[in-house]
C-alpha positions as CSV (number, residue, x, y, z in Angstrom):
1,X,0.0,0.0,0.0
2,X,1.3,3.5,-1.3
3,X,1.7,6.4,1.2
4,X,-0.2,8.2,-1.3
5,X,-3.1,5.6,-0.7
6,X,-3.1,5.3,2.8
7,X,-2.9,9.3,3.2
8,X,-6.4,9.4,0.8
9,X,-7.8,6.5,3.2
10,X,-7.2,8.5,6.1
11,X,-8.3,11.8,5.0
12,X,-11.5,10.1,3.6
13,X,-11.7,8.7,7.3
14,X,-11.5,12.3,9.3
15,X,-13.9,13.7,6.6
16,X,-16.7,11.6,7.2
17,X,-16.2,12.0,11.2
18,X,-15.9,15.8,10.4
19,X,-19.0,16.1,8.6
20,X,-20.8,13.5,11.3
21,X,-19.8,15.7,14.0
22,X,-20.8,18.8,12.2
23,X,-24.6,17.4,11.6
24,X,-24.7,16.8,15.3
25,X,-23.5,20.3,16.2
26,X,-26.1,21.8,13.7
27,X,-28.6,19.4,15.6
28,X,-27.5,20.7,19.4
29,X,-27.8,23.9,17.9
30,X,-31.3,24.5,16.4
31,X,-32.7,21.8,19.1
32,X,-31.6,24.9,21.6
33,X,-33.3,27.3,20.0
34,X,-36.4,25.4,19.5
35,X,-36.6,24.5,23.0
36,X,-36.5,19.7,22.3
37,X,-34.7,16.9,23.2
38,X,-31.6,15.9,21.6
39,X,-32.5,12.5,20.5
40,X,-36.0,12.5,19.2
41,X,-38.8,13.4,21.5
42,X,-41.6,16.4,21.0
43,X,-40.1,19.9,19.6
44,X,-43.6,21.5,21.2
């Protein structure tokens, strides 16, 4: 396995925890303003 490879495996890796992490932030986020629960439960 190339460095090249493994660099693009790992990079592939961090952006998919990045963009995981950034969906939950979003979720904290608007579920503050709008006064729910963070995992599912009534927003009224």
């Amino acid at each position: 396995m190339t460095l090249v490879r493994k660099r693009c495996i790992i990079l592939l890796i961090i952006a998919v925890i990045a963009f995981l992490l950034g969906r939950l932030a979003v979720r904290a986020v608007i579920n503050l303003l709008v006064g729910g629960t963070m995992f599912g439960g009534n927003f009224l």
